[in-house]
KOLNU-652086 format. One record per atom (N, C-alpha, C): residue number from 1; residue in one letter; chain; x, y, z. Coordinates in Angstrom, 3 decimals, always signed. Layout:
// residues N
<atom NUM; 'a'; 'A'; <X; Y; Z>>
...
This chain:
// residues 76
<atom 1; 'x'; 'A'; <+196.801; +4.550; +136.139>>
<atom 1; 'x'; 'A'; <+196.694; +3.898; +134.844>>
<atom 1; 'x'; 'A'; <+197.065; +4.865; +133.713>>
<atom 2; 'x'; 'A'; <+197.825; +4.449; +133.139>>
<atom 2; 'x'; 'A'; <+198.103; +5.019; +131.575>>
<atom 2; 'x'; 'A'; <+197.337; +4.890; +130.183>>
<atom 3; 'x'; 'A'; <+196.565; +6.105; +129.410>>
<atom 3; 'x'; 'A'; <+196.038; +6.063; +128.350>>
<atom 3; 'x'; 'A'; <+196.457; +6.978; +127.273>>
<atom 4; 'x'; 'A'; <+196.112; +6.809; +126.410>>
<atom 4; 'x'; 'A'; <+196.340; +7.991; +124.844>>
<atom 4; 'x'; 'A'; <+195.140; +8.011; +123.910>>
<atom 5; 'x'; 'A'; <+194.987; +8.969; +124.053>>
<atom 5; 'x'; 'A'; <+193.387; +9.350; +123.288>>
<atom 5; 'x'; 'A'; <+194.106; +9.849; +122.109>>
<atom 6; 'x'; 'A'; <+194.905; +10.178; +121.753>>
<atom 6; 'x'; 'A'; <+195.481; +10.804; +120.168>>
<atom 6; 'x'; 'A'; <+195.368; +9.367; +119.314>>
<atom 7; 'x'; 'A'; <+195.375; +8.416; +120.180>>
<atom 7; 'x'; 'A'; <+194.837; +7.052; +119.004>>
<atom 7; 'x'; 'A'; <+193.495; +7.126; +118.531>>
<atom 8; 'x'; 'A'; <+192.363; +7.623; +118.828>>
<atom 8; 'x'; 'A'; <+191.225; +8.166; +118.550>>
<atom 8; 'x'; 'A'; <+191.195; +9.479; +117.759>>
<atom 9; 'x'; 'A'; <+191.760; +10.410; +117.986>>
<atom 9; 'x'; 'A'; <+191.658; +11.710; +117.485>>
<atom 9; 'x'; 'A'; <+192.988; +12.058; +116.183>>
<atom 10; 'x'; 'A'; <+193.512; +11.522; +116.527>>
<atom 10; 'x'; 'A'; <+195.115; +11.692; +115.232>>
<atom 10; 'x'; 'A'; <+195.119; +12.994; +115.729>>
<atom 11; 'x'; 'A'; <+196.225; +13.207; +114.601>>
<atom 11; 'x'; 'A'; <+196.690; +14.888; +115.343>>
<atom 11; 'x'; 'A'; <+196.051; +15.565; +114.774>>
<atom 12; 'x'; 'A'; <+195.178; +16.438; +115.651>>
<atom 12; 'x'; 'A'; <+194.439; +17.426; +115.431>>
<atom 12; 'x'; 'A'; <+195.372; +19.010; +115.447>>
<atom 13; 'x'; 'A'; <+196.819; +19.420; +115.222>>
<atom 13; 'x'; 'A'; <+197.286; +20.329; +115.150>>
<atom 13; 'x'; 'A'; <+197.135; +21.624; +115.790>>
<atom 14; 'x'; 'A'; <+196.669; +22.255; +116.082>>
<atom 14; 'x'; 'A'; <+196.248; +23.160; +117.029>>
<atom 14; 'x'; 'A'; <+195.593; +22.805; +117.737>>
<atom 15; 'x'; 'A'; <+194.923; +22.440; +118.086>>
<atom 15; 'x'; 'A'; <+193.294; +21.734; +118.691>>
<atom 15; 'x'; 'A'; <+194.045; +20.628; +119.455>>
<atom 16; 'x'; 'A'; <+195.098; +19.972; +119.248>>
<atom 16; 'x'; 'A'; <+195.766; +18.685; +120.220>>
<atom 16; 'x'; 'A'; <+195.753; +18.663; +121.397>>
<atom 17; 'x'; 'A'; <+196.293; +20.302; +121.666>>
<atom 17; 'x'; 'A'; <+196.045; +20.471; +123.236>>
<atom 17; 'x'; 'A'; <+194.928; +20.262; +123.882>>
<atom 18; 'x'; 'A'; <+193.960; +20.896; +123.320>>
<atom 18; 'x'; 'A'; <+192.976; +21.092; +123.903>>
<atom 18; 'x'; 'A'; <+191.900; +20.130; +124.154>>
<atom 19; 'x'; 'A'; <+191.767; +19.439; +123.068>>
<atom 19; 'x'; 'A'; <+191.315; +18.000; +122.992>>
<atom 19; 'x'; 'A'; <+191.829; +17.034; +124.580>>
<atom 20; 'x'; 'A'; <+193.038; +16.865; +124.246>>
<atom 20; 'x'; 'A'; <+194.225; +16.492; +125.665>>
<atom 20; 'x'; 'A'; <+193.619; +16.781; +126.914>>
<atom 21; 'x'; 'A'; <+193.112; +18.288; +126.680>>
<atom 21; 'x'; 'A'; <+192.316; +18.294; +127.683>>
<atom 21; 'x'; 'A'; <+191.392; +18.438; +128.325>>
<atom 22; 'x'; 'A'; <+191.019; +18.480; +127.404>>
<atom 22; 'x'; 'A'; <+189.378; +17.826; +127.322>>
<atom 22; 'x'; 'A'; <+189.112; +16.571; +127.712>>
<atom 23; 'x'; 'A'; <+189.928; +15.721; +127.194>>
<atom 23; 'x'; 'A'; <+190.052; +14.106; +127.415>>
<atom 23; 'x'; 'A'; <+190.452; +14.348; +129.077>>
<atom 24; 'x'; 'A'; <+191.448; +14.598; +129.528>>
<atom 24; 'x'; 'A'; <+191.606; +14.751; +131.235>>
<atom 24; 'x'; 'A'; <+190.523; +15.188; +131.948>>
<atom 25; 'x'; 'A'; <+190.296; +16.066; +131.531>>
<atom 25; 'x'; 'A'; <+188.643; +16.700; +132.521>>
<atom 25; 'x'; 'A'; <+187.739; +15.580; +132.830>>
<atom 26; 'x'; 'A'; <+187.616; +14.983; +131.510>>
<atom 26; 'x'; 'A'; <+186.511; +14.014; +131.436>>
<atom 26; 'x'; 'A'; <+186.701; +12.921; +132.159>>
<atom 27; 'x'; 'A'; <+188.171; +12.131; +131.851>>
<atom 27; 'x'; 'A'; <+188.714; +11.105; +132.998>>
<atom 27; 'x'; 'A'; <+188.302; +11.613; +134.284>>
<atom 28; 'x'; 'A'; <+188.540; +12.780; +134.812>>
<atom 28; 'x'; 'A'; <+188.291; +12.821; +136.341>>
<atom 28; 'x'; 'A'; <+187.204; +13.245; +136.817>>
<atom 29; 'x'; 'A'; <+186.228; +13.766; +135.648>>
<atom 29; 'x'; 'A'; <+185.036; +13.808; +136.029>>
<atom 29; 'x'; 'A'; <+183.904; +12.497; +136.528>>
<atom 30; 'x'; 'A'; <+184.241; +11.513; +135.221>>
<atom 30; 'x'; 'A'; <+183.533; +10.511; +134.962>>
<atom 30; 'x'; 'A'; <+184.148; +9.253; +135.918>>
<atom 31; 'x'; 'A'; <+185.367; +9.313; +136.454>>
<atom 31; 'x'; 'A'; <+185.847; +7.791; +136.900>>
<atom 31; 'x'; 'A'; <+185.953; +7.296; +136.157>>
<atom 32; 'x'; 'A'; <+186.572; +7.463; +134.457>>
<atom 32; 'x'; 'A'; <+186.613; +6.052; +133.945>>
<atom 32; 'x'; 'A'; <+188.054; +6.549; +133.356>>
<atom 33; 'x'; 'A'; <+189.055; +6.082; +133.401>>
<atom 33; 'x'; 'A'; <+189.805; +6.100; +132.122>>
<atom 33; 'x'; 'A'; <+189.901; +4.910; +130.500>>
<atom 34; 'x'; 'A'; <+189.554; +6.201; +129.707>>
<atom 34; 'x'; 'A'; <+189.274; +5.085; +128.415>>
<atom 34; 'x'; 'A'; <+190.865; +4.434; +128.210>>
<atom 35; 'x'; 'A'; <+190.501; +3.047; +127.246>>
<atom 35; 'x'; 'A'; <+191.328; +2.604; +126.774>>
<atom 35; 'x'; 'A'; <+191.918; +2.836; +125.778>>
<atom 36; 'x'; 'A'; <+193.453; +2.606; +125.283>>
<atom 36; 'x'; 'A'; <+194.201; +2.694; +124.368>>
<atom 36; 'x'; 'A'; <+193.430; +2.257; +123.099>>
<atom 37; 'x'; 'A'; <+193.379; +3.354; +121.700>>
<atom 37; 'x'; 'A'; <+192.467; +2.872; +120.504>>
<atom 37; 'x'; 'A'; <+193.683; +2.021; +119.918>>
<atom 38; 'x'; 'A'; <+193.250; +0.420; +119.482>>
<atom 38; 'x'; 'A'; <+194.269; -0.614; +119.326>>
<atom 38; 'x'; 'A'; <+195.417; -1.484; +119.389>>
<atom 39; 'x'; 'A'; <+195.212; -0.829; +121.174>>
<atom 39; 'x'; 'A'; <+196.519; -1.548; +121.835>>
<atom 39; 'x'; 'A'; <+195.654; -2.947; +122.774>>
<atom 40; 'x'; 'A'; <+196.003; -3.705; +122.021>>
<atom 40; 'x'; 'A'; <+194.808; -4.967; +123.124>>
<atom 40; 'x'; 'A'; <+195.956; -5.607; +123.710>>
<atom 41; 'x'; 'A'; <+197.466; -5.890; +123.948>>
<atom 41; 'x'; 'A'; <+198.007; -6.245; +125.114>>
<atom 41; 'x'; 'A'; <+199.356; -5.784; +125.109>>
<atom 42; 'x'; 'A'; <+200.031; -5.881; +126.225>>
<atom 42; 'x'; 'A'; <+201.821; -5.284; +126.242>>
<atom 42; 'x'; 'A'; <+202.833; -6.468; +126.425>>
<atom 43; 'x'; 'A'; <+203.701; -5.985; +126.073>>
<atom 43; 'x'; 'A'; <+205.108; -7.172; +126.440>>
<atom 43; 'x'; 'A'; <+204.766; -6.733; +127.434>>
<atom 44; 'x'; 'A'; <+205.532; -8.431; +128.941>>
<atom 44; 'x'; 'A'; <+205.489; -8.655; +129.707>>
<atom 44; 'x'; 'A'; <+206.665; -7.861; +130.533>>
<atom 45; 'x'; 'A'; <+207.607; -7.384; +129.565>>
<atom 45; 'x'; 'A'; <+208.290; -6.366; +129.990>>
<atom 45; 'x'; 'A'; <+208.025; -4.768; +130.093>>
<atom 46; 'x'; 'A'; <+206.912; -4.834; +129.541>>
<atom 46; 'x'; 'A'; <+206.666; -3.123; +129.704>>
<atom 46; 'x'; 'A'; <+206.072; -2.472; +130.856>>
<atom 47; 'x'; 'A'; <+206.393; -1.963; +131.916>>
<atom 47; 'x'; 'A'; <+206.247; -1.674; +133.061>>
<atom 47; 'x'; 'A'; <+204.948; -0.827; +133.839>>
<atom 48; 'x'; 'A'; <+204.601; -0.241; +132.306>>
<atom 48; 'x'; 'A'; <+203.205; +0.143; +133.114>>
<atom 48; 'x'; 'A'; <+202.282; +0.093; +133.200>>
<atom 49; 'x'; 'A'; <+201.478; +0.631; +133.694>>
<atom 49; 'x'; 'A'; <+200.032; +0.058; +133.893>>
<atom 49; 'x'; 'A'; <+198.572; +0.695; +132.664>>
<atom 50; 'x'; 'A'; <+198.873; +0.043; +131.645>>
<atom 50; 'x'; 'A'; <+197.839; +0.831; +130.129>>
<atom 50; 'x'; 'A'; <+196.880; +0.021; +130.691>>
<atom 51; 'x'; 'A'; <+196.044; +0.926; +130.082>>
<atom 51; 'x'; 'A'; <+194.542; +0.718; +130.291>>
<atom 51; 'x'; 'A'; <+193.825; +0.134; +128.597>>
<atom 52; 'x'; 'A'; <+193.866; -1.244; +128.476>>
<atom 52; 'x'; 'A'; <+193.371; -1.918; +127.016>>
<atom 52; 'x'; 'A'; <+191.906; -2.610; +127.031>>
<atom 53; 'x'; 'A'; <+191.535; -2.227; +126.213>>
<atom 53; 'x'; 'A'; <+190.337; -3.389; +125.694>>
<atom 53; 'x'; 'A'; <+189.050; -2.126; +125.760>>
<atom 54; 'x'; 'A'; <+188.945; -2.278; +127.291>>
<atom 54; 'x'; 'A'; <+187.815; -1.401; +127.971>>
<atom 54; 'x'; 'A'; <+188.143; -0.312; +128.953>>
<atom 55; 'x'; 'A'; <+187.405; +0.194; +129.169>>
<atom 55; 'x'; 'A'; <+187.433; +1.802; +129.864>>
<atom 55; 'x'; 'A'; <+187.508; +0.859; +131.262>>
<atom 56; 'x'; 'A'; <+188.828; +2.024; +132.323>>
<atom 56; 'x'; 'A'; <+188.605; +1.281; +133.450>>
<atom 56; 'x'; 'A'; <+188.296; +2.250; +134.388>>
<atom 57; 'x'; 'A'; <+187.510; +1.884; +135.485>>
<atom 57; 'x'; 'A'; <+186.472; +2.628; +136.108>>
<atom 57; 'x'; 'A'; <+186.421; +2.780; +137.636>>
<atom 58; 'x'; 'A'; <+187.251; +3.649; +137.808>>
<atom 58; 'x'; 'A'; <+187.686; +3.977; +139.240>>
<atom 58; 'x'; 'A'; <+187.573; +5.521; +139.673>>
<atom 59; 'x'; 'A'; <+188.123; +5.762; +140.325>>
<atom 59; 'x'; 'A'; <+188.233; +7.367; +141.152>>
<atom 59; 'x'; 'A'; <+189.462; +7.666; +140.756>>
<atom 60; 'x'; 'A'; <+189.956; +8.945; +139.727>>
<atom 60; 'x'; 'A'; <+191.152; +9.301; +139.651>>
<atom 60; 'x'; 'A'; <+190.967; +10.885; +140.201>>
<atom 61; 'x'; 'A'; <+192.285; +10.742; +140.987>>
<atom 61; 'x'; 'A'; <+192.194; +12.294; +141.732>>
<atom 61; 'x'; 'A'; <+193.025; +12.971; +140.829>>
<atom 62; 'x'; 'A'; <+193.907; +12.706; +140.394>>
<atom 62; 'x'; 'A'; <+195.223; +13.536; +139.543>>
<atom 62; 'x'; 'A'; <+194.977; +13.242; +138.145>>
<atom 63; 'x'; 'A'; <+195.802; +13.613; +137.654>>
<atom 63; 'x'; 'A'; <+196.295; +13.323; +136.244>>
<atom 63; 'x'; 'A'; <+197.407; +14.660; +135.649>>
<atom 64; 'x'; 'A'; <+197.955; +13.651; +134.642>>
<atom 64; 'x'; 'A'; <+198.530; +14.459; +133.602>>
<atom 64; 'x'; 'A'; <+198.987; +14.307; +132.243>>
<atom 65; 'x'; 'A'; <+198.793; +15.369; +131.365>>
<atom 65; 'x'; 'A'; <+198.702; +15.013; +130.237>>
<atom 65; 'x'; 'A'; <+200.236; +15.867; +129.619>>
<atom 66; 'x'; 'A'; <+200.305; +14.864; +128.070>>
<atom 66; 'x'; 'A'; <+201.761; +15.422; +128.031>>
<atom 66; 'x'; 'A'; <+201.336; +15.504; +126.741>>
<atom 67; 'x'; 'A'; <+201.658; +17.017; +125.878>>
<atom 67; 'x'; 'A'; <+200.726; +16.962; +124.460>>
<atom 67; 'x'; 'A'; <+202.179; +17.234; +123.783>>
<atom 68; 'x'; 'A'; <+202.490; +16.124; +122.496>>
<atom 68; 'x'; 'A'; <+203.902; +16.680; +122.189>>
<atom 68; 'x'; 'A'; <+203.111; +17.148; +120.308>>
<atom 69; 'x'; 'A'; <+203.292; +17.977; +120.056>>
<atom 69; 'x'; 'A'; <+203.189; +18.572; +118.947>>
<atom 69; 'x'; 'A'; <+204.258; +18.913; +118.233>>
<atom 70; 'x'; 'A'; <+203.694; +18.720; +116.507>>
<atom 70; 'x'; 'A'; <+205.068; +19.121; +115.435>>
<atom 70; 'x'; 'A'; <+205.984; +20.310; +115.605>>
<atom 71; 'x'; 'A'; <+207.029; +19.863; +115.219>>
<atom 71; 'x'; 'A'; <+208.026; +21.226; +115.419>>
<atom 71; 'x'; 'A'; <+208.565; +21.312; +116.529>>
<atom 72; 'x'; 'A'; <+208.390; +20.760; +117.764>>
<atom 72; 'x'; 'A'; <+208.854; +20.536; +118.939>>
<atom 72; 'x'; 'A'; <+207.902; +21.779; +119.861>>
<atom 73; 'x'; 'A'; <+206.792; +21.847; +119.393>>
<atom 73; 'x'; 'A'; <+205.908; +23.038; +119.996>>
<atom 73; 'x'; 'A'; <+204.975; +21.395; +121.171>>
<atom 74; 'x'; 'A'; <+205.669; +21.242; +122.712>>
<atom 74; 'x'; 'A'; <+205.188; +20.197; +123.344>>
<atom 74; 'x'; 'A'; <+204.988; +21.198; +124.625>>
<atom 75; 'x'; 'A'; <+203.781; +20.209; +125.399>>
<atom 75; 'x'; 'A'; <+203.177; +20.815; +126.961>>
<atom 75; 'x'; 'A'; <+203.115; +19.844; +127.487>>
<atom 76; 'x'; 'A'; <+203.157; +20.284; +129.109>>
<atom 76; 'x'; 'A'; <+202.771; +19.208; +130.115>>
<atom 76; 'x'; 'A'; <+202.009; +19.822; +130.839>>
């Protein structure tokens, strides 16, 4: 499942990363991935699988986070 927590946090500028991953730890600690802050549905064409409304609550073994920051200063 696909989420973005920078809809909650805005850009926090230095701190983006870390937040990012902070937010990942927590997904795989807790089993839940939260939902997108104000995305409540997708075109029927958009292919993947977002996580809207509510936190969804499973076992995630992986993850990855992709932090793109101003200036082209981005991580994966």
């Amino acid at each position: 499942p696909v989420t973005a927590p920078k809809g909650v946090t805005g850009h926090t500028l230095a701190a983006a990363g870390a937040i990012e991953a902070v937010a990942t730890v927590l997904t795989l600690e807790r089993s839940a991935v939260p939902p997108i802050a104000n995305l409540d549905a997708l075109p029927d064409a958009f292919p993947l699988d977002c996580v809207t409304k509510e936190p969804r609550h499973r076992r995630v073994e992986t993850a990855l986070s992709h932090s793109f920051g101003f200036g082209g200063h981005n991580v994966v």
